[in-house]
N, C-alpha and C positions, 0 to 999 in steps of 0.2 A: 295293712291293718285289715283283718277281716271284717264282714259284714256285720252288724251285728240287728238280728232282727224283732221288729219291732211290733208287739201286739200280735204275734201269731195267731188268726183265724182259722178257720175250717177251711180244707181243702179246696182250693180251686180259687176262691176267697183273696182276690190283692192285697199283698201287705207290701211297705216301703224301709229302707236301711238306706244306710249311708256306707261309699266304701272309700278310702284315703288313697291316692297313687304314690306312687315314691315320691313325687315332688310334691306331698300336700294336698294337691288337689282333690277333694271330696266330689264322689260321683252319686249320683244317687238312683236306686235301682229300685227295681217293682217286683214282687214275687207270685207269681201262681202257683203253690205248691201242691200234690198231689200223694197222698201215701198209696205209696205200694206202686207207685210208676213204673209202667216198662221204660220210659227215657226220656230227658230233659234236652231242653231248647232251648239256647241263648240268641235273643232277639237283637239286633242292630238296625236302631232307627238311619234316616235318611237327614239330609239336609234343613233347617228350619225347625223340623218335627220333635219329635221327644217320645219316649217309650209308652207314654199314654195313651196311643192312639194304636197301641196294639191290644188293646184289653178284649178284643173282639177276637180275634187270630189265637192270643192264649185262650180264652176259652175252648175255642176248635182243637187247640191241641189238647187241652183237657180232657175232653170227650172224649178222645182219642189213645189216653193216658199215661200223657205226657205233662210234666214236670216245666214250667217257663221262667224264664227270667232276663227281664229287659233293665236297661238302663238310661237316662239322657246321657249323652255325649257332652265331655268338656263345651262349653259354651253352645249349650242348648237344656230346654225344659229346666227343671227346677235344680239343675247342677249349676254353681253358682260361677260367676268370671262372664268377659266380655262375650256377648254375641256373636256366635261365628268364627271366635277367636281362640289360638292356638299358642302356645310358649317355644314351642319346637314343631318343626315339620313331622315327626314322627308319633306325635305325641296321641293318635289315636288310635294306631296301633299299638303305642305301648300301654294304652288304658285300656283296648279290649285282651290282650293278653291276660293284665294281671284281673280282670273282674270274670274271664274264662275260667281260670285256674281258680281264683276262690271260692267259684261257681262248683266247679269238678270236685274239687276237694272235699264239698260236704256230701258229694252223692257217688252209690257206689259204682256209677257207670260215668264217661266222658259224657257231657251233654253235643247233641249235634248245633250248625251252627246255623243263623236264618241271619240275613243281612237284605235290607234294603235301599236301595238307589245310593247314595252315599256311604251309607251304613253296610251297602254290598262289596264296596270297595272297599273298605277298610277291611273289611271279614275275609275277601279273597286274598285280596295283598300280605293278611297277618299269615294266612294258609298257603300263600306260595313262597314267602320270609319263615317257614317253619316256626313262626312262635305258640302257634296253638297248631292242635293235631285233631278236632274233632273226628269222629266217625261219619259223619256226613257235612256236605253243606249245601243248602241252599240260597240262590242267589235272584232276588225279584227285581227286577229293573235296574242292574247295576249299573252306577256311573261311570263306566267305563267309556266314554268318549261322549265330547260334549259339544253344541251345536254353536257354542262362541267360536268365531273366526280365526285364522292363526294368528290376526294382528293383536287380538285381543289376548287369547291366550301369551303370545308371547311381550305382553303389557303384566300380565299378573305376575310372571316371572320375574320381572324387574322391578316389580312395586315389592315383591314378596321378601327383596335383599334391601331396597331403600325405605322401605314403610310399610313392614310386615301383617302392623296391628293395625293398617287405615280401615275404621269401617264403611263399609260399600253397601250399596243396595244389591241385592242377589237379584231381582227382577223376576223370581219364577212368577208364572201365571198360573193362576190356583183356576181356575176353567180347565185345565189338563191335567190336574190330579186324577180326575174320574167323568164316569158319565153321570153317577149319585150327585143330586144338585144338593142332597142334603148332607153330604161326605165335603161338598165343598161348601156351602153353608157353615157349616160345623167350624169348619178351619179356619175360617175366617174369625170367625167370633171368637176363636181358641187362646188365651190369655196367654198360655205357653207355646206356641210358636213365634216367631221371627223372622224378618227377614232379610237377615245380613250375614255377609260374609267379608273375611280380612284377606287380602292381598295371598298371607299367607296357606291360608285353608285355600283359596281356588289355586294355587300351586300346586297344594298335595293332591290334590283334583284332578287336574289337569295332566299331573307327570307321572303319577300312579297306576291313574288308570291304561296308560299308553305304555308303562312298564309289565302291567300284568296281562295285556294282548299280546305285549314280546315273548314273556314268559308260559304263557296258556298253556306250552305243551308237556311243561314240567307240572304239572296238576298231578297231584299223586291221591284223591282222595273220591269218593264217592260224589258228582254234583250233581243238581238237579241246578238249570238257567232258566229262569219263566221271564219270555223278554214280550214287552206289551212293542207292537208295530206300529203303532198308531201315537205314541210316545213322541207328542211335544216336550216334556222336560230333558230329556237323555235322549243322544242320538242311539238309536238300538242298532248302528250299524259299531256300533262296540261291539255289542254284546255277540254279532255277526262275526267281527274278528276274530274275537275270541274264543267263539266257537269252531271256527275251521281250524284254526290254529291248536287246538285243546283234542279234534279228534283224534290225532294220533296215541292219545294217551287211553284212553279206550274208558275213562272215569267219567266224562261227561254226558247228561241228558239233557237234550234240552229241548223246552215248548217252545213254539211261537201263538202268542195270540193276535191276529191281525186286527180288528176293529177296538179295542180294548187300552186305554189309556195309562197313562204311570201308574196310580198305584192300584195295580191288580189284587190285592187283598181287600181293596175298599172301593170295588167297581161296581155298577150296578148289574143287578140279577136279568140274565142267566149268566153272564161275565165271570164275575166274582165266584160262581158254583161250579164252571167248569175251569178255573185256575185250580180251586181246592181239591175238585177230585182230580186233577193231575198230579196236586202236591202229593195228595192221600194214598193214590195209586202207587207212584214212586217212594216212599216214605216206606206201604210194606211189602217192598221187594229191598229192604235196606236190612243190615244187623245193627241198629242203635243203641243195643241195652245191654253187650256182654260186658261185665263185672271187670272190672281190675284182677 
C-alpha cells in the first residue's frame, strides 16, 4: 500500500504517513519534502531510536537540496508491535526494500541511501542482497561487529530458535551516544525510544553484520563509511574489516573520526561539523539526481 500523505506543508516542513508491508505491518514514516530537489535521502534509524531524531540531518540535507524521508523501524518509535521485535529474521530488510521503492516511485530520480548503526546494517545488507540499488550509500557507525563476547553472541543464536520473541534488555549506554550532554539529555527523556531487544533481532545483528564483512568486496555502488573510533556502542573494528575487504572494489570512501563517539550526526561541535563537511564534500563528487 502506498504512503499516503498526510496535511502536506511547505517545503522542508515534517509531515507523517503511514505505509502497510506485505504482512500488515504499518510502518510509519516522516517526510522532508523539497520542490525542485536535486535528490532525495532515505534515512535508517539505529537501534532503540526512531526516525525523529533525524529532524536535524534532514534539515542539512534540505539546505543542500535534498528531498528526506525517514521511517521507524518495525518494533521501534511510533511503528506499532513489540519492542525490539521481529516476526522473521529478515523482515527489515524486507521493510526497507518496500518503503525504498515507494519512496523512488514518487520521485523522478532513485533517492540515495543513509543508514545508521543498526539502521547501517540493514541498508548495507539490503545493498549487498540487491533488493534496493540506490545511487549512493552512506553508512554512519555501522553495526557491523559487536563488542558482546562469542559466548554471548553464540547465546542469542540459540535463544533466537527457542525464544525468538524473549524480551531482553539491550544494555546500550547512552554516555556513548555523544560528547553533547544535551543529545544525551534529550534521549533519555525521549518517550519514543527503548531499550529492548528479542533474541531474534540480536541474531540478525550479529550474523549479518559478519555476512557483509564476508561480502564487502562485492560492493558494487558508490559508499561513503564515517566510522567514530572512539565508539563504545559498535566495535569500529567492523567497520575496519569491512573496509579492507571492500577496497578492492574500488566504490568505497571512508573517514575515520578518532575522538568522536557513535552518533556522529549528533556529536558535539567541532565533531559534528567536521563529519558533515566530509558527508558534504563526498556527496558533490556523487551523481545522485539523474532521472529514470
Amino acid at each position: 500500500m502506498r504512503a499516503a500523505l498526510q496535511n502536506r506543508p511547505a517545503d522542508g516542513t515534517e509531515h507523517t504517513s503511514w505505509l502497510a508491508m506485505a504482512d500488515g505491518q504499518p510502518l510509519f514514516l516522516r517526510d522532508w519534502p523539497l520542490a525542485r530537489s536535486r535528490g532525495a535521502v532515505l534515512l535508517v534509524h539505529g537501534l532503540g531510536e526512531h526516525g525523529g531524531r533525524y529532524e536535524r540531518l534532514a534539515q542539512w540535507f534540505n539546505q543542500r537540496g535534498y528531498a528526506v524521508r525517514g521511517y521507524d523501524q518495525r518494533g521501534h518509535g511510533q511503528t506499532p508491535g513489540r519492542r525490539g521485535g521481529l516476526r522473521h529474521g529478515d523482515d527489515l530488510l524486507e521493510d526497507l526494500a518496500t518503503v525504498y521503492h515507494d519512496y523512488a516511485n514518487g520521485l523522478p530520480y532513485p533517492p540515495l541511501l543513509l543508514g545508521h548503526s543498526m539502521g547501517g546494517l540493514v541498508a548495507l545488507r539490503a545493498v549487498l542482497d540487491g533488493r534496493v540499488a540506490p545511487p549512493a550509500l552512506v553508512l554512519s557507525s555501522p553495526a557491523l561487529r559487536s563488542w558482546e563476547s562469542p559466548r554471548m553472541i553464540a547465546l542469542a543464536r540459540l535463544l533466537a530458535r527457542l525464544a525468538p520473541s524473549l524480551p531482553l534488555r539491550s544494555g546500550l549506554d547512552f554516555d556513548q551516544l555523544s560528547h553533547d550532554r544535551q543529545v544525551v539529555a534529550d534521549y533519555r527523556r525521549d518517550p519514543l525510544r527503548h531499550g529492548w531487544i528479542t533474541p531474534r533481532l540480536a541474531d540478525f545483528i550479529f550474523r549479518d553484520g559478519a555476512r557483509c564483512i564476508a561480502d564487502a568486496a562485492t560492493l558494487a555502488l558508490p559508499t561513503l563509511l564515517l566510522v567514530a573510533d572512539s565508539d563504545g556502542l559498535v566495535d569500529p573494528a567492523g567497520s575496519r574489516a569491512f573496509a579492507r575487504k571492500a577496497a578492492s572494489s574500488g566504490r568505497l570512501t571512508t573517514r575515520f573520526f578518532s575522538t568522536l563517539y557513535h552518533e556522529l550526526f549528533n556529536e558535539a561541535e567541532p565533531g559534528r561539523g567536521q563529519v558533515l563537511m566530509q558527508l558534504g564534500d563526498w556527496l558533490g563528487r556523487q551523481d545522485v539526481s539523474t532521472p529514470r
